[in-house]
C-alpha positions in Angstrom: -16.3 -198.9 110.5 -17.9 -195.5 110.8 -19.3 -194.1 114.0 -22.7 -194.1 112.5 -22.9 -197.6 112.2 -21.3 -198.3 116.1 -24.4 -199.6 118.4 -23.2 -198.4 122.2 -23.4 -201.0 124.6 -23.2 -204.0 122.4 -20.0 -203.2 120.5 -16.5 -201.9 121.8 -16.0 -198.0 120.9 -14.1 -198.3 117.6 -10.9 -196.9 118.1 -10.7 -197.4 121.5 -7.8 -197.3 123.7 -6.0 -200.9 123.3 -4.4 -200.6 127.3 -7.8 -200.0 129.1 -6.8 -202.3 131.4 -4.0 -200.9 132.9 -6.8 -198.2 134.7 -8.0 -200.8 137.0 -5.4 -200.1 139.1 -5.4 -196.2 139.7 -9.3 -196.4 139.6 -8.8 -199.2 142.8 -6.5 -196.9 144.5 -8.7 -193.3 144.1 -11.8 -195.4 145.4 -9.5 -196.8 147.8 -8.6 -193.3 149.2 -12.0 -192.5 148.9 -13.5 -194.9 150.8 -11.0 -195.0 153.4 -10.7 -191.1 154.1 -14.9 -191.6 154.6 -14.7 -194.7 156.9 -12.2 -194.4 159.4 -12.4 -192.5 162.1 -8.9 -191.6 163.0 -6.3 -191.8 160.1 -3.2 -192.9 162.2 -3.2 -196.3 159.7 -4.8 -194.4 156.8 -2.1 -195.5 154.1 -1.2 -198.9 154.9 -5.4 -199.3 155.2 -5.6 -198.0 151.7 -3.0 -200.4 150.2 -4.5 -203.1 151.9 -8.0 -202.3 150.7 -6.4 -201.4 147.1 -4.9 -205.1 147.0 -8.5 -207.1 148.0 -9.8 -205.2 145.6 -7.1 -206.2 142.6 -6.9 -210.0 144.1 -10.7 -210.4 144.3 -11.2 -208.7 140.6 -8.3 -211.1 139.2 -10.0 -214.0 140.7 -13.8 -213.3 139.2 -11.8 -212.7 135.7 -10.3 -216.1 136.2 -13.6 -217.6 136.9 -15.5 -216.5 134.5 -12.7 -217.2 132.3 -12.8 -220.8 133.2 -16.4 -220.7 132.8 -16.6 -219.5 129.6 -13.5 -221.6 128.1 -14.2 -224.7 130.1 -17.6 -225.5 131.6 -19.2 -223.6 129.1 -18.4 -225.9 126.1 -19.2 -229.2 127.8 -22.8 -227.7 127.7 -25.3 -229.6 125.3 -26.0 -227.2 122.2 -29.9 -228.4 122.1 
């Protein structure tokens, strides 16, 4: 498939990385960092906030993937098709 014929936001960029995945977890961290050098006011328990924040993130994103995977392969199918 040529790039001519690729429609952006409806089909995956052809060619695309295969391991996109595996930025989830330095994209959590850097907006961990971020978001914890903004918020707190003194940064006595700056690092251990950040790995803290950095796992809720991970957990809660594993857990909507696992939902909506069970939606999608479970609930979704037992739907009438009328």
């Amino acid at each position: 498939m040529s790039l001519l014929a690729w429609i952006p936001l409806v089909e995956p960029l052809p060619g695309g990385i295969h391991g996109w995945w595996a930025w989830v977890v330095p994209m959590v961290v850097g907006v961990s960092v971020t978001w914890k050098a903004i918020r707190l006011r003194t940064l006595d328990r700056y690092w251990p906030e950040v790995f803290r924040m950095s796992g809720q993130l991970l957990v809660g994103m594993a857990a909507l993937a696992a939902g909506l995977m069970l939606l999608v392969r479970v609930v979704l199918p037992l739907l009438p098709a009328d």
